[in-house]
NUSE-944403 format. One record per atom (N, C-alpha, C, O): x, y negated, z negated. Coordinates in pm, whole numbers, plus 50000, padded with zeros to 5 digits. Layout:
XYZ
...
END
This chain:
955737087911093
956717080911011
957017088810884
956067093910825
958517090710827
958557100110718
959267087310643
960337083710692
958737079410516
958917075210422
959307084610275
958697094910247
960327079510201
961107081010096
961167072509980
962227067009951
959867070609893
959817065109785
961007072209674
961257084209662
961527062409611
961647062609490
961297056609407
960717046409443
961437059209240
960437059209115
960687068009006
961367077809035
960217066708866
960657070408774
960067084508775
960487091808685
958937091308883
958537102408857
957227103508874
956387094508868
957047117508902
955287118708850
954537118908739
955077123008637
952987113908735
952507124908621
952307133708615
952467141308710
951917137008512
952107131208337
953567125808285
953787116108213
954407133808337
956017129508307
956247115608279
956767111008177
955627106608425
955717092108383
954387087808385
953627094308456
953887077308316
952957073708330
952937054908383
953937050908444
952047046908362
951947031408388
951557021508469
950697025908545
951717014008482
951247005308631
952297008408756
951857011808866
953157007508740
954297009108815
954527027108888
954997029708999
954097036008795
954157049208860
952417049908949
952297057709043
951307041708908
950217045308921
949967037909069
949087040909149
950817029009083
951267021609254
951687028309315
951307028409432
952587036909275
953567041709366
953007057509434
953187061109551
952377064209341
951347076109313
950387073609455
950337079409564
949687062409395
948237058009506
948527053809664
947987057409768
949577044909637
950307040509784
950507058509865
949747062009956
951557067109813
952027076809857
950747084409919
950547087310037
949897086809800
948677092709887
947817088209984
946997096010032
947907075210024
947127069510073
948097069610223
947627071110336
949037068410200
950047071310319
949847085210377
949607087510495
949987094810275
949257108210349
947847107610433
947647113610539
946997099910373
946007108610416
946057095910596
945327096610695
947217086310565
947407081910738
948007089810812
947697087510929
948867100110801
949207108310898
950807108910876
951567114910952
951347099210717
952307096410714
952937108310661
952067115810618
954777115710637
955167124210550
955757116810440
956437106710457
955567120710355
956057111010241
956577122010102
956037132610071
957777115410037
958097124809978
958727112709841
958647100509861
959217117509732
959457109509610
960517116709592
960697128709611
961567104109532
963307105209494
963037103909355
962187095409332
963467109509261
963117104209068
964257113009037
964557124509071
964967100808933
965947105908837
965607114308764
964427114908730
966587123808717
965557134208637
966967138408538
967607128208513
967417147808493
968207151608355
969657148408416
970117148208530
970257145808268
971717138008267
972317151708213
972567150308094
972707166808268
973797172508220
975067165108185
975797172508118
975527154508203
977247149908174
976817132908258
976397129308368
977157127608151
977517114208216
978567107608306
979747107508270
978217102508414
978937105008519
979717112808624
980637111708705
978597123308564
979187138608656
978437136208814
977767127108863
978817146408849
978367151109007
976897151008997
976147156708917
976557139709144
975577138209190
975027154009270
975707159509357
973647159509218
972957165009352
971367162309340
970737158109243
971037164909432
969407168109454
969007179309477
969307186109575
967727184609320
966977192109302
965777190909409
964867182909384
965747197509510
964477198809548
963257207109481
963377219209461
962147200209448
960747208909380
959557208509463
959257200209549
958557224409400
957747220609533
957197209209496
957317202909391
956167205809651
955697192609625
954887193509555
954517204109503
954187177709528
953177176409415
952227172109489
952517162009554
950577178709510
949897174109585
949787169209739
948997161709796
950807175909777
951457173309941
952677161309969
953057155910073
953107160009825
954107148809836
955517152709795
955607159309692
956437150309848
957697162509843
958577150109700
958667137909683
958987161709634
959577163509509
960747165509511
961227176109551
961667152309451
962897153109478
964017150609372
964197138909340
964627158309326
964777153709151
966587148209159
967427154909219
966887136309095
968337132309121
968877136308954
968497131108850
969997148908976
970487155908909
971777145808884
972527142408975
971927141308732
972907129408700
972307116608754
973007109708828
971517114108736
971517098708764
972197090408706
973397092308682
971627080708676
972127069708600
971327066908501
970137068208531
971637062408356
970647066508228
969187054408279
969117045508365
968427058708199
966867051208212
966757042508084
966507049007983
966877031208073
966427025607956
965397018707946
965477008907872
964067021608017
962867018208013
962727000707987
963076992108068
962186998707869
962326982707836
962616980907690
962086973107611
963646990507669
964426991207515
965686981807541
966056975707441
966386979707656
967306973607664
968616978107672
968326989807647
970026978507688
971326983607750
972126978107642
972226965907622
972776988307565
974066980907546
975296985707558
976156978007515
975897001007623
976577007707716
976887009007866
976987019207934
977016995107903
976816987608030
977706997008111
977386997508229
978677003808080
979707009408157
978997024008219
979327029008327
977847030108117
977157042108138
976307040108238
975957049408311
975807025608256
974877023708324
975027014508456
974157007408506
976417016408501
976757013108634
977827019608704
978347015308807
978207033008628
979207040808657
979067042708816
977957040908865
979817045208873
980087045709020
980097060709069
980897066508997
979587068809154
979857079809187
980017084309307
979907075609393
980277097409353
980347099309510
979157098209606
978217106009596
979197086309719
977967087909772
977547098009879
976517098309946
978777107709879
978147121009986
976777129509934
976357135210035
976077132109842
974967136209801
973917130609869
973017137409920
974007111109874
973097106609936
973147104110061
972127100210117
974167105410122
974207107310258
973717120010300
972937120310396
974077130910241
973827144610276
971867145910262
971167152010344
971387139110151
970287133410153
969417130910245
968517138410283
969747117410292
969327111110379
969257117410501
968237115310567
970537128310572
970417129710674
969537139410675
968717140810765
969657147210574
968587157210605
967477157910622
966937163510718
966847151210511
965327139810522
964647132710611
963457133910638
965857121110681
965797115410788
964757108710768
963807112110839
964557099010685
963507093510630
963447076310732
964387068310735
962037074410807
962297061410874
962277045810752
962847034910762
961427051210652
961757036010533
962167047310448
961987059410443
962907036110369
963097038710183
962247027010089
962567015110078
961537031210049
960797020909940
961217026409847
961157038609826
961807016109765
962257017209614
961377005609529
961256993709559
960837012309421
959817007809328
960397004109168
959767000509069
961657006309183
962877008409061
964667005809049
965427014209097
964936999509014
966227005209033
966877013108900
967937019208886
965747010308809
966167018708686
967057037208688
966237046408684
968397041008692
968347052208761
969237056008849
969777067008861
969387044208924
969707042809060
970897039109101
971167027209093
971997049409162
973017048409162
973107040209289
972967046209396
973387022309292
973857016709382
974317023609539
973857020009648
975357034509516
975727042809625
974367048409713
974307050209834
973517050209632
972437053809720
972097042809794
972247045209914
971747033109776
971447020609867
972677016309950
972357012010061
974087016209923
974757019510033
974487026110174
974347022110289
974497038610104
974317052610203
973137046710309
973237046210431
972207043410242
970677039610369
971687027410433
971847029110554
972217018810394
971957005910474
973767015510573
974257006510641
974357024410585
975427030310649
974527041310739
974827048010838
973457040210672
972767051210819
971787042510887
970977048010962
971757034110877
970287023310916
969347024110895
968457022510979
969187026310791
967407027310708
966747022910655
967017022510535
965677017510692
964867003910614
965067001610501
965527011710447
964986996110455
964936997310262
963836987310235
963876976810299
962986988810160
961716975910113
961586982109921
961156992709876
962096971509863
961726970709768
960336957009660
960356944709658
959206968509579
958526965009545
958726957909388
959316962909292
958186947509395
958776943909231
957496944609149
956336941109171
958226951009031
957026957408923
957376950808819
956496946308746
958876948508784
959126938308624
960796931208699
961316932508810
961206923408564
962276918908533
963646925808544
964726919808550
963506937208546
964436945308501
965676940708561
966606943108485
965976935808650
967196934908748
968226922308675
969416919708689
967136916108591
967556899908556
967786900708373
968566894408301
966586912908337
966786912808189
966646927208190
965826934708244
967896929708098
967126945808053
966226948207958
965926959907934
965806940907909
964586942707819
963406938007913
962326935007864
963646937408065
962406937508134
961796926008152
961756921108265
961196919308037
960146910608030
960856895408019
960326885108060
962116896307959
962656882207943
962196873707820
962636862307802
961136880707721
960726877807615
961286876807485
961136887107419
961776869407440
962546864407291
962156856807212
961946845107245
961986860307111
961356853207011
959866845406979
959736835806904
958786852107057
957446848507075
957736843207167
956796835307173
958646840207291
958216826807416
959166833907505
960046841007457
959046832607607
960036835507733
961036824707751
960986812607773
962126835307730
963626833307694
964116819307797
964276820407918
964276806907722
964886798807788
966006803307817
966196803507939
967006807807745
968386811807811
969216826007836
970226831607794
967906828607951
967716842208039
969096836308162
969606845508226
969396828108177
970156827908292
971806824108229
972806823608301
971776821808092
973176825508028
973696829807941
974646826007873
972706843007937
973126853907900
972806852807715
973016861807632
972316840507692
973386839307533
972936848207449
973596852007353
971406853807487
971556864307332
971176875007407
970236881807367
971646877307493
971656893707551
972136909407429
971756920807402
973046900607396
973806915607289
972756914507190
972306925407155
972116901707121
970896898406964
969786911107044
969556922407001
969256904707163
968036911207206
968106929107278
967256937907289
969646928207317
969676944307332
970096951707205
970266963707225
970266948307104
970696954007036
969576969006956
970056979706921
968636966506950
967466978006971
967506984007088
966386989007104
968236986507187
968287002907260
968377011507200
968747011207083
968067022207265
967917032107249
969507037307279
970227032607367
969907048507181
971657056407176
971267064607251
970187070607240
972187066307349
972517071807432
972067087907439
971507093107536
972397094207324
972217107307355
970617109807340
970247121107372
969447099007285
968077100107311
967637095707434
966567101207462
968097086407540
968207083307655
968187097207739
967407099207832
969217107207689
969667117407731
968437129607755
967897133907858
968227133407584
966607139507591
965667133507665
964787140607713
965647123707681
964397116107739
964237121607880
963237128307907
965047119307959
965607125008076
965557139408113
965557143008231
965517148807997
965577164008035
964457169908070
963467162708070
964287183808108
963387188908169
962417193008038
961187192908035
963617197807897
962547197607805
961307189607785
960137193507795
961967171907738
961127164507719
959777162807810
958637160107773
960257165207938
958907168208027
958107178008022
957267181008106
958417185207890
957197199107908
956847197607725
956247206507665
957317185807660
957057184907519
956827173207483
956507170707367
957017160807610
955797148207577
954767145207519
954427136707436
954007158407609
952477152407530
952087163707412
950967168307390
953207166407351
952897172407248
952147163707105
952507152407070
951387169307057
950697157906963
952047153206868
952017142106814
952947159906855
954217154906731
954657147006803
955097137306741
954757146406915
955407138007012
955387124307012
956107114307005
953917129407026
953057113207099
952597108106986
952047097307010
952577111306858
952747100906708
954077097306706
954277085406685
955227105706726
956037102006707
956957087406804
957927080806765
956167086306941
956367076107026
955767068406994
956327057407002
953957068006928
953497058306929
953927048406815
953797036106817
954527056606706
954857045606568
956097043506627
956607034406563
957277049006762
958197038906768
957867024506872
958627014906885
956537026606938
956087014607019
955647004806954
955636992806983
955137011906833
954177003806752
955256991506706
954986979606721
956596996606644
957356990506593
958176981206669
958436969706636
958586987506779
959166985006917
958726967306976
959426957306991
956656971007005
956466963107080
955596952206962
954936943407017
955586952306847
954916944606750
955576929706717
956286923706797
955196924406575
955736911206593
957226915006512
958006905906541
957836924106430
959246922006380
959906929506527
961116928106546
959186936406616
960226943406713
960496934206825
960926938306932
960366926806811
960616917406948
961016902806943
960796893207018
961836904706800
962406892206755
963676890506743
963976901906780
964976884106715
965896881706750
966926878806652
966246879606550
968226875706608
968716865406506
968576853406588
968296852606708
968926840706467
968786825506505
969626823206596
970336832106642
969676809206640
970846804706732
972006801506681
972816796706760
972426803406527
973476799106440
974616814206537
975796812806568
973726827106562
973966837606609
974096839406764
974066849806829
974186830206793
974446829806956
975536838507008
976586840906949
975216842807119
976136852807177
977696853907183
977696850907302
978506855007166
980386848707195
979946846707383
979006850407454
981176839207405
981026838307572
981846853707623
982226854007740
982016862007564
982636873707623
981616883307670
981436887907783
980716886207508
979556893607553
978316886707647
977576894107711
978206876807649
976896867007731
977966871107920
977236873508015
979266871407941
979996877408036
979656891108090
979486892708211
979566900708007
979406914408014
978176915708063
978006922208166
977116909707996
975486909708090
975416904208201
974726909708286
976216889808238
976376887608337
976726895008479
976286896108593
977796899208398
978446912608541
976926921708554
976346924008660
976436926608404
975366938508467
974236932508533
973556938808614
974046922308506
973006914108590
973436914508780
972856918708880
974476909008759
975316910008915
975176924608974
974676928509080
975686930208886
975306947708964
974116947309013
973886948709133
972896944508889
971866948409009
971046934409099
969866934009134
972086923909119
971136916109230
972096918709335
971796915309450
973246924309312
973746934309457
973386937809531
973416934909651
972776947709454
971846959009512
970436952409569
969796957609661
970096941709510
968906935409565
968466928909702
967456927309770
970206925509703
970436916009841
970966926209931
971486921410032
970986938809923
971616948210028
970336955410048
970276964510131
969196951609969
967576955810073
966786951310181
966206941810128
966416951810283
965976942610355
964806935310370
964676925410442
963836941410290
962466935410286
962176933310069
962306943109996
961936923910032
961276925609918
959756919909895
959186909109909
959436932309853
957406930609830
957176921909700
957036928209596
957126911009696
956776904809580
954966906709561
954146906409652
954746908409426
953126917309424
952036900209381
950816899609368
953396885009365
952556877009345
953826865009372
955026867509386
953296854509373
954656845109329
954636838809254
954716826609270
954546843409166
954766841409007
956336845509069
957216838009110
956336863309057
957306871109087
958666865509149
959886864609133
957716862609220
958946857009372
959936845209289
961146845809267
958806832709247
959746821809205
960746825109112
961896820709118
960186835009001
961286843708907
962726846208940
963806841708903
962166857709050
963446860409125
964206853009162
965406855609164
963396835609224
964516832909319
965286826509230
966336822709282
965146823209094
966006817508989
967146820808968
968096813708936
967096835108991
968736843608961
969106849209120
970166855409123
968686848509202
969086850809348
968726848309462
967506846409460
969316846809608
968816840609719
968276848409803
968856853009901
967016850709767
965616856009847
966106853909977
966496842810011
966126866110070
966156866610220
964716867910317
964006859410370
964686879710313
963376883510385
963176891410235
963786898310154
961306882610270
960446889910164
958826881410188
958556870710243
958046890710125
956436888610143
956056888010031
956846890209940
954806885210007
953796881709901
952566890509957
951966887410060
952256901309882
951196912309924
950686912209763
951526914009674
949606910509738
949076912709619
948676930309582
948656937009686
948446936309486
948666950209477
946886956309423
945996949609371
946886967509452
945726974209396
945986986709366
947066991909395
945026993009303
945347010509302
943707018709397
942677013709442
944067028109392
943167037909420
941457038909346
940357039909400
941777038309232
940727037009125
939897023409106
939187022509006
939967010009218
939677001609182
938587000709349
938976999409465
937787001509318
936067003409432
935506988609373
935546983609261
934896983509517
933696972909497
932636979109391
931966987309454
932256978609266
931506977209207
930656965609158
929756967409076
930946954409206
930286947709137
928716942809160
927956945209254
928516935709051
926676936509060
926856925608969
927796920108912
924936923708980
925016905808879
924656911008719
923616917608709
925346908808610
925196909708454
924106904008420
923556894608477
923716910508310
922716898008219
923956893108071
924926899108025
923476883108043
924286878107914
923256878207796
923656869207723
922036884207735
920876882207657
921816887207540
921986881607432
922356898307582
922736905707419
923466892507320
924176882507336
923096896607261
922876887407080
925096884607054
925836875507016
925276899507106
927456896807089
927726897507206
927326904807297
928406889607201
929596890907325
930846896607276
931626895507182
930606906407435
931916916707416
933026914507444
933006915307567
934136911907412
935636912607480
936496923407474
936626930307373
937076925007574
938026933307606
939446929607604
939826918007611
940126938507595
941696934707586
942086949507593
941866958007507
942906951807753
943346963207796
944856963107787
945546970407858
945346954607697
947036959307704
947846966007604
947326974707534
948636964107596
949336970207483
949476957607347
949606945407347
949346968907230
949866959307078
951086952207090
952116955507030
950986942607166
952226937707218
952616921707177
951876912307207
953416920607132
953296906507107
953616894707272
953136883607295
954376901507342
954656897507525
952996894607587
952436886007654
952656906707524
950826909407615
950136899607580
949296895207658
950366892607435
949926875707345
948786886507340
947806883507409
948696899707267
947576907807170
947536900106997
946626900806915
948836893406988
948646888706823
948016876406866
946836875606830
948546864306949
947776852507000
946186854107023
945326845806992
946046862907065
944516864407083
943546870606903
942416868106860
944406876806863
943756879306717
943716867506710
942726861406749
944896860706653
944796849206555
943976838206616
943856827906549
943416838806730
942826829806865
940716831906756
939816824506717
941086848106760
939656854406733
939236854506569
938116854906518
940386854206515
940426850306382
939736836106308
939026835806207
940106826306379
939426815806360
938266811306439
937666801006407
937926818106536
936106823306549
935896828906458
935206820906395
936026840806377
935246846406329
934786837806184
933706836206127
936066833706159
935166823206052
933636812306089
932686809306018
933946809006210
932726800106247
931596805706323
930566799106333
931706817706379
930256828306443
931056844506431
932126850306446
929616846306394
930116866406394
929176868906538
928076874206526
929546865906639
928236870606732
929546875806830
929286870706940
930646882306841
931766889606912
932006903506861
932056906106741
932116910806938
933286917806884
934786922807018
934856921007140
935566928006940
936896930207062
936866946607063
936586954606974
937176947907173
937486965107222
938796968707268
939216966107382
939586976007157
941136977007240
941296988007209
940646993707122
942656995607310
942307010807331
943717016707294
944517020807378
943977016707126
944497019707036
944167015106921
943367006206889
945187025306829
944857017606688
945387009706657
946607011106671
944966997606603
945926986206612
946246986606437
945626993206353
947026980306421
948656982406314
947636971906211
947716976306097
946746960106215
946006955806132
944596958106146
944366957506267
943876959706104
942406960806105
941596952906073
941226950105959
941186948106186
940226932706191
938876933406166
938676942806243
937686930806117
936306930906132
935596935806289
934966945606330
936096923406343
935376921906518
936596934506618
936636935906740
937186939506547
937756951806629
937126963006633
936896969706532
936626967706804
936806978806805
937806985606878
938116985506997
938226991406783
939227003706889
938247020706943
937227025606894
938957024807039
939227029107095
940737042207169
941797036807198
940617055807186
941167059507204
941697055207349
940867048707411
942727057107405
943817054907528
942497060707639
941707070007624
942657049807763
941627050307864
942327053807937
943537051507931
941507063608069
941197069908156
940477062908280
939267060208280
941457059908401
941057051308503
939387052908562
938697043608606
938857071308546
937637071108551
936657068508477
935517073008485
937377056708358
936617053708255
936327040708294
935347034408255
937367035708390
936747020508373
935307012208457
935027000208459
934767021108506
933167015608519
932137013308412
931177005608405
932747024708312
931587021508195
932377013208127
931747003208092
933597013008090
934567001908022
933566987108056
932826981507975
933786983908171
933446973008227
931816970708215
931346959308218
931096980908202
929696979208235
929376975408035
928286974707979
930436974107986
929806974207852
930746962107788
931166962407673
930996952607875
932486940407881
931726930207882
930646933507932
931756918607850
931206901607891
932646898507971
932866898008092
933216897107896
934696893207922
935976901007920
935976911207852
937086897707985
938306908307981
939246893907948
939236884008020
939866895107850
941256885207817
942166892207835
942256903507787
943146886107920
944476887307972
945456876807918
946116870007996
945546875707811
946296866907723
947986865107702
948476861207596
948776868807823
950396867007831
950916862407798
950586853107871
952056856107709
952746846907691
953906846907778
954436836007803
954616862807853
955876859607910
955246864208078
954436872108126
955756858508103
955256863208257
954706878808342
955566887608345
953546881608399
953086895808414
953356894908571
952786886008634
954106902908628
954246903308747
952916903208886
952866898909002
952226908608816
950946912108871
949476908308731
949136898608664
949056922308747
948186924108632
946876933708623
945816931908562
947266943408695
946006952008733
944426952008631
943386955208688
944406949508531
943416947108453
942396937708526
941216939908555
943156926808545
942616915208624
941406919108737
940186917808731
942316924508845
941606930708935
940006942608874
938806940208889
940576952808818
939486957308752
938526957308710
937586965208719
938746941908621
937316937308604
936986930208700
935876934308735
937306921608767
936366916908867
936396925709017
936626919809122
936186936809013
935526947409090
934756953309012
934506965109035
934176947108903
932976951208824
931806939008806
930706938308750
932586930808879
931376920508842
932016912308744
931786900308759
933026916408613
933446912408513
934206900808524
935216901208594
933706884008428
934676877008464
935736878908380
935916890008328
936646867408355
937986869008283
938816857208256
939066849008344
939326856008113
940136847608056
941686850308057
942126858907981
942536843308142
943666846808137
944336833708124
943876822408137
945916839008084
947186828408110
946966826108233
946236830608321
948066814908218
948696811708359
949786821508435
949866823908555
950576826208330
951656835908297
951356851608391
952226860008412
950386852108422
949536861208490
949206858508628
948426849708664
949946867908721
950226868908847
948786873508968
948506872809088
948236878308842
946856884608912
945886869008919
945036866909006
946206860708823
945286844708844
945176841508996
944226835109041
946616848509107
946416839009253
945396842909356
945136836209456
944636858309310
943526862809374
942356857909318
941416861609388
941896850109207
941146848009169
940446836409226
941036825609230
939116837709275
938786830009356
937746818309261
937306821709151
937486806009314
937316797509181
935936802509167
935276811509219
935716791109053
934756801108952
934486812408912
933456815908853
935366818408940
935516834008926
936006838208730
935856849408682
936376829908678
937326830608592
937946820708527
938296812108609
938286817808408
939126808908373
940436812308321
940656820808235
941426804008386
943156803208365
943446793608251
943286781508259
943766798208175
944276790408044
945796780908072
946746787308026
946126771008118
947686769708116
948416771707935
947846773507827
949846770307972
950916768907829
949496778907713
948936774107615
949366788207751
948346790607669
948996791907479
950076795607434
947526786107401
947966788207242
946836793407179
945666794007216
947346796607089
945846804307034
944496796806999
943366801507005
944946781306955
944276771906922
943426768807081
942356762707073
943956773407231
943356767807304
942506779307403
941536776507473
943116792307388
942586802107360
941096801607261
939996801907315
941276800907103
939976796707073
938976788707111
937786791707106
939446778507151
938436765807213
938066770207342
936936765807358
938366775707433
938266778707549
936766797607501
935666798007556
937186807707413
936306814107403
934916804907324
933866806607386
934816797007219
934156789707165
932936782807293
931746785507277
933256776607379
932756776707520
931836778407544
930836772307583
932266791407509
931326804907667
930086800507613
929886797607495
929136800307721
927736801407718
927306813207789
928036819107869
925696818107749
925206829507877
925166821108004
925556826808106
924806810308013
924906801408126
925946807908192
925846817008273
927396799808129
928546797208208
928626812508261
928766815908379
928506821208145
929086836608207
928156837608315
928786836208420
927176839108332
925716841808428
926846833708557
927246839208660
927026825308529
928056816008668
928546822308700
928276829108799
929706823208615
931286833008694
930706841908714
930336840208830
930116855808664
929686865408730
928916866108867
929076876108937
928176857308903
927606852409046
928736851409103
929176860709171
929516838309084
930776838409158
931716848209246
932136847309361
931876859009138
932686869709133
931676877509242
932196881609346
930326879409220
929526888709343
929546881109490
929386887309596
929736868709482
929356862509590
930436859709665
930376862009785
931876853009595
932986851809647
934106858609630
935076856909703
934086866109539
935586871809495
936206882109612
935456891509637
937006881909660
937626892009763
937836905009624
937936901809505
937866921509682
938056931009607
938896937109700
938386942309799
940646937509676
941656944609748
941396963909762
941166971109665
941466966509843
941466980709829
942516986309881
943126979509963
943047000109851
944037006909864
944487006809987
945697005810007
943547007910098
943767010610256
944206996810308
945056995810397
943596985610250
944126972810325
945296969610241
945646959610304
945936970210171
947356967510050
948236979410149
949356974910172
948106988010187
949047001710255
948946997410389
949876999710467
947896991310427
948046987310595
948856972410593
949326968310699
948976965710488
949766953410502
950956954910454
951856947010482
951096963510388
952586969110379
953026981810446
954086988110437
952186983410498
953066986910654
953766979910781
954866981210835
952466970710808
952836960110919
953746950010865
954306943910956
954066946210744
954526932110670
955856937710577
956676931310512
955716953010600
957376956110478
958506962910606
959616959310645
957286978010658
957806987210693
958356981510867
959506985210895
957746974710958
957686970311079
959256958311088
959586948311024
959606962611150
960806952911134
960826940211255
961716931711254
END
């Protein structure tokens, strides 16, 4: 079988949950006997110029395929050049593509990029198409659907689409972003200060806030998102299989469109092995973890202010997060940016992992992580990874608040933890790479 992922790229170029699926799946398909090769947008010489494909060698036995002009990438900064980012072009490139390739699926992991015409072209040559869902993007361009500390009640009319896109990114940095330079001057240290104080700002509590509703959208512009919204559930409904990674996901989706054929396959990576074993709880602090980003979406400030009012009533915690965070708390430790072969000792030195969401997580790979360590875990409801969690394994916070968040860590006993961790050795299922690639084979790729 010769499969044709697309995706934002390899590493280092891209990094995340979403490239680190797509990465592990691919290899894991190799080492079945499969050929597998990766489609990724890559530099914008001229906007709306002529489509071609760069072929590069492969990466690790996985063929390298670079789309010369794509369509711009706006990550989860948001769109407000809607015309740049649905421009129409010739689809002979991807036909010429395709035939050459002759690829039996197309899994698309993105449409960020993605010139519609290409998904034409497959469904005019007869070619599977299975798309995996990793975020929002199709429904919000800011991805997450998050406005104003809470997930956007009025995501489905549009009204402050222009308030909340209005922090994109201009066009001609979209542009660099995209070039071959930026891929060889990313991880330059000027770089990567210089990205991290715009995330910092980006994903904190003034970057992810809005004007009032006195500021509501006109009905012209709340129109204009509409159409770009329509562009891409087009394209959604002209795929034939969609992999929802939870149904959280699924129900999301089916809010803004009519789900045809599609599955519920929960997701894993490569890096995630049965480890687990039974803990002791004696030590004098309990440790928590928090593996996401300074995010106010991730509910990283909900959980301070959650830990904040513990710390007034016991110092026996501390938190471990893996940046520098923008305030500096007592019970914080930070940590430099982790390394997937880090997370056995991560975990071996964890009581707990909080997964604290406020807007919906499609999945949640953290989740999984720790409990293939034995590790239990405090999460939202909001959190897609809660439907593998087998009971007692963990506790799910509903409408989570910080106030209930606190009361809920306040709790913990060595008892209770000593529980869930049994739990977790005794019952928890641990997904692995080979059974997630063999069920999305038989359940995406099999028609």
């Amino acid at each position: 079988m010769k499969i044709l992922h697309y995706s934002l790229g390899f590493p280092p170029y891209r990094s995340g949950g979403m490239t680190k699926f797509c990465v592990d799946l691919m290899q894991e398909q190799r080492k079945e006997g499969y050929e597998v090769a990766l489609l990724w947008p890559g530099q914008i010489n001229h906007l709306g110029g002529r489509v071609r494909i760069k072929q590069h060698k492969a990466v690790n036995g996985i063929g390298s395929l670079e789309i010369i002009n794509p369509l711009p990438i706006s990550y989860d900064e948001g769109i407000t050049d809607i015309e740049a980012f649905t421009k129409s072009v010739d689809a002979k490139p991807f036909e010429e593509l395709l035939k050459e390739y002759k690829p039996d699926i197309i899994h698309l992991h993105t449409l960020m990029g993605l010139h519609r015409e290409f998904i034409a072209a497959a469904k005019k040559l007869g070619i599977r198409t299975v798309y995996t869902t990793h975020d929002f993007f199709a429904f919000c361009p800011k991805v997450t659907m998050f406005r104003n500390g809470a997930f956007c009640a009025e995501a489905a009319s549009c009204s402050y689409c222009s308030q909340c896109n209005s922090t994109a990114m201009p066009m001609n940095m979209i542009v660099l972003m995209q070039s071959g330079l930026y891929r060889v001057l990313k991880n330059n240290s000027i770089v990567r200060r210089l990205r991290k104080q715009h995330r910092d700002d980006f994903l904190g509590k003034k970057g992810n806030t809005t004007k009032t509703a006195e500021h509501q959208e006109t009905d012209d512009g709340a129109e204009k998102y509409k159409a770009l919204r329509n562009y891409y559930v087009e394209m959604l409904k002209s795929i034939d299989v969609i992999h929802f990674n939870s149904t959280i996901t699924k129900s999301i989706y089916e809010q803004f469109m009519d789900v045809k054929k599609s599955v519920v396959i929960p997701i894993t990576h490569a890096d995630i092995k049965d480890r687990r074993r039974i803990k002791s709880y004696n030590d004098s602090t309990l440790r928590f973890t928090y593996m996401g980003a300074q995010s106010q979406a991730k509910g990283y400030f909900l959980l301070t202010e959650a830990l904040d009012q513990l710390w007034m009533k016991r110092w026996d915690f501390c938190l471990n997060v893996f940046f520098v965070p923008t305030d500096e708390k007592p019970y914080i430790s930070a940590h430099e940016r982790y390394s997937y072969d880090q997370l056995p000792f991560i975990m071996d030195n964890t009581d707990v992992l909080i997964v604290p969401s406020i807007c919906p997580e499609t999945f949640g790979y953290t989740v999984l992580e720790a409990l293939s360590c034995g590790v239990t875990v405090i999460i939202s409801d909001m959190v897609g990874a809660k439907e593998i969690l087998a009971e007692g394994c963990g506790i799910v916070i509903s409408d989570i608040t910080a106030e209930k968040l606190s009361d809920t860590i306040n709790a913990l006993t060595p008892e209770k933890l000593s529980n869930m961790n049994h739990a977790i050795v005794d019952h928890q299922e641990i997904q692995t790479i080979e059974a997630m690639a063999e069920d999305i084979n038989n359940k995406c790729y099999m028609k």
